[in-house]
C-alpha positions as CSV (number, residue, x, y, z in Angstrom):
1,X,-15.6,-10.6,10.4
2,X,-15.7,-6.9,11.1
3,X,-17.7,-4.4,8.9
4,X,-14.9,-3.0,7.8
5,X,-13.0,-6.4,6.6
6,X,-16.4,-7.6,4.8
7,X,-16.0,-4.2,2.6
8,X,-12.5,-5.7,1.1
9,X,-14.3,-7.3,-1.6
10,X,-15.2,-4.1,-2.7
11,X,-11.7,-2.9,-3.1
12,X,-10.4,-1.9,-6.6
13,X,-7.3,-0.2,-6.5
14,X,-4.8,-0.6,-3.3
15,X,-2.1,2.3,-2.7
16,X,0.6,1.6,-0.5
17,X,3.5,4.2,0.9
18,X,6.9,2.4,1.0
19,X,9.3,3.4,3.5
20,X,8.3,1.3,6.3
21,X,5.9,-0.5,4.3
22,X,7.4,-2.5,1.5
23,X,10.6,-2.4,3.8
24,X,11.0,-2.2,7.4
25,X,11.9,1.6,7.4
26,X,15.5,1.3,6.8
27,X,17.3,2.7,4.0
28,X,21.1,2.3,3.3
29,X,22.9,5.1,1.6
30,X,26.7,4.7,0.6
31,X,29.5,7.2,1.2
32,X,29.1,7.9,-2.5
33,X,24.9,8.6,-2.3
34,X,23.9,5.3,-3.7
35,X,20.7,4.4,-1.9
36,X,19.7,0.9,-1.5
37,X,16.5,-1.2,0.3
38,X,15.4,-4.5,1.2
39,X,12.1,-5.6,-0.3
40,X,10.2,-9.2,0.8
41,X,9.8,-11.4,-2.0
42,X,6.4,-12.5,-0.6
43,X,5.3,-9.3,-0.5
44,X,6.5,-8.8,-4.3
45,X,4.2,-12.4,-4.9
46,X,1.6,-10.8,-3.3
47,X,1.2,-7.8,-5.2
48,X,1.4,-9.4,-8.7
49,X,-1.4,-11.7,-7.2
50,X,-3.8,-8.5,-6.4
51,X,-3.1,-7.3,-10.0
52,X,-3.7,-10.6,-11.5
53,X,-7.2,-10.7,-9.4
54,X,-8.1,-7.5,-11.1
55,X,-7.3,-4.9,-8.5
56,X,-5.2,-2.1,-9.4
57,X,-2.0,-1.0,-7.3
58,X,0.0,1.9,-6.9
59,X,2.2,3.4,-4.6
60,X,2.8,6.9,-3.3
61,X,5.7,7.5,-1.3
62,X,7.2,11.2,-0.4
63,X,10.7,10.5,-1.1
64,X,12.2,9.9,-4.4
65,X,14.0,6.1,-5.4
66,X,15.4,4.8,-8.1
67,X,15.3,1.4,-6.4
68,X,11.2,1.7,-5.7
69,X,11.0,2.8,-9.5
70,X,12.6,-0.4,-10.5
71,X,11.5,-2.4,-8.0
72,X,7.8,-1.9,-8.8
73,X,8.1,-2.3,-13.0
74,X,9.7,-5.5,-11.7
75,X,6.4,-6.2,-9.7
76,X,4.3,-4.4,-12.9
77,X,2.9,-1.8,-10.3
78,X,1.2,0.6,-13.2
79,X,1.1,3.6,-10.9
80,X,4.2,4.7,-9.5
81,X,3.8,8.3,-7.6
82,X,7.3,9.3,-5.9
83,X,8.7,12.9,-4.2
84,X,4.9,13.3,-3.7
85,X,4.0,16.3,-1.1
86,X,-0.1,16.0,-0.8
87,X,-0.7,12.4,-1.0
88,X,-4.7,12.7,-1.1
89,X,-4.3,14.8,-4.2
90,X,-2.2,11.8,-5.8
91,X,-5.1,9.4,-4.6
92,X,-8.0,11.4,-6.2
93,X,-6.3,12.2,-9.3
94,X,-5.0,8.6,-9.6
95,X,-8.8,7.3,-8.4
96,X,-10.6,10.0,-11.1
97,X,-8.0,9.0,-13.8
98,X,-9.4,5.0,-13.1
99,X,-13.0,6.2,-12.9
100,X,-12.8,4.3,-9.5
101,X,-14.3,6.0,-6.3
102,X,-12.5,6.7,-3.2
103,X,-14.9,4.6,-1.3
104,X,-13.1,1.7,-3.5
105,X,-9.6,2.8,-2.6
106,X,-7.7,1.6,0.1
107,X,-4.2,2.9,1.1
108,X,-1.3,0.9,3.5
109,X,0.6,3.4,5.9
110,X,2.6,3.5,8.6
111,X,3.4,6.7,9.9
112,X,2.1,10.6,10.4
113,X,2.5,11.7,7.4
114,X,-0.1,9.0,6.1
115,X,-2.6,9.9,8.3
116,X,-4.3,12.1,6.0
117,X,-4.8,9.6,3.3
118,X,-5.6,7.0,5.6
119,X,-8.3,9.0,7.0
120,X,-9.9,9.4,3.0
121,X,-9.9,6.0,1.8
122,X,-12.5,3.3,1.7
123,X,-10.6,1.3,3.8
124,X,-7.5,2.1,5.8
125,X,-4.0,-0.2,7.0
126,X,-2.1,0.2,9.2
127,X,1.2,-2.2,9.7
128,X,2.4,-3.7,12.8
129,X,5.2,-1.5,13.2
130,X,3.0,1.9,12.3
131,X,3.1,4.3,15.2
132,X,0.2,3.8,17.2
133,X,-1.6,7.0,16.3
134,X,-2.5,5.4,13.1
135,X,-2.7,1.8,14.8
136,X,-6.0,3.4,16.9
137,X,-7.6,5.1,13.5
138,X,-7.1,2.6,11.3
139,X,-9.4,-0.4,9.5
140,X,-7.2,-3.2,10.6
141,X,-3.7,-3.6,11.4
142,X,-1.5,-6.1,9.8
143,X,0.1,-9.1,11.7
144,X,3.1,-8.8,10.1
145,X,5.7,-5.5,10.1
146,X,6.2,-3.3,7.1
147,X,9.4,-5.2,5.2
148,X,8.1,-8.6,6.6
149,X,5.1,-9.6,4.5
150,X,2.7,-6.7,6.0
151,X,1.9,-6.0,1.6
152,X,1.3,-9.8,0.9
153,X,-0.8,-9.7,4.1
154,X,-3.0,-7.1,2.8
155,X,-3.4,-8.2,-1.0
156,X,-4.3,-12.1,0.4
157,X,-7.2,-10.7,2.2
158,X,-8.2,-8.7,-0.4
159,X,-7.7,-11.4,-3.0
160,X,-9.5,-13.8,-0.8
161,X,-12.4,-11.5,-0.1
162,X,-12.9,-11.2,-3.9
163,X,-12.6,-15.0,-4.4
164,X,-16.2,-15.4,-2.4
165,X,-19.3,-15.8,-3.9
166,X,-21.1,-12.6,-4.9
167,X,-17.4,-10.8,-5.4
């Protein structure tokens, strides 16, 4: 086990972008502006196990959705940070508010506009799919493609790194 993976037992609050994270990228938006998305169950199991293990999760996305907003109370994802322009800001204001270091935080992207974040955080993903940019600086790179269990990926190997002895 790399370095980096034996530091996901230190882990205590995940962030996660969505667009091309909790779904594959896609977005469908009707002639009348209704916008929908497609969301994995497993990931949706996955994230209600990190929480129950005693992680905290949010996500911070750039773009505003109504179906993200209920989608995550469904999941009972506390911190919910959409439309949001500086996404480190977000991080450290969410991390301060938690009295949980950045060092602690880790933060699932998949494209540019991540990068920054990614580049801040404790420990860094990258999905599959992400371009390769943030493939090359990330901590580890998921098997499985945002929208196809990339999130329930992520919170088993955290959830299994805090399930060892000493965690």
């Amino acid at each position: 086990m790399s370095s980096a993976l034996a530091r996901l037992g230190e882990i205590r609050l995940v962030a996660f972008d969505v667009d091309g994270v909790f779904t594959d990228g896609r977005f469908y938006l009707s002639d009348d502006g209704v916008e929908t998305k497609a969301f994995h169950t497993q990931d949706g199991y996955g994230v209600r196990r990190l929480i129950a293990a005693g992680v905290s999760a949010a996500v911070i996305s750039g773009r505003e959705s109504g179906a993200v907003e209920k989608r995550m109370a469904e999941l009972g994802v506390p911190h919910v940070i959409l439309g949001c322009r500086d996404k480190v800001a977000a991080l450290d204001e969410l991390a301060g508010r938690l009295d949980i270091a950045v060092s602690d935080c880790a933060y699932v992207g998949d494209d540019l506009p991540d990068l920054p974040l990614l580049g801040h955080v404790g420990f860094s993903v990258a999905v599959a799919n992400a371009v390769a940019e943030l493939q090359q600086r990330c901590d580890y790179v998921t098997t499985r493609p945002g929208g196809a269990g990339a999130v329930r990926e992520v919170c088993d190997l955290i959830v299994a790194a805090r399930s060892k002895p000493g965690q």
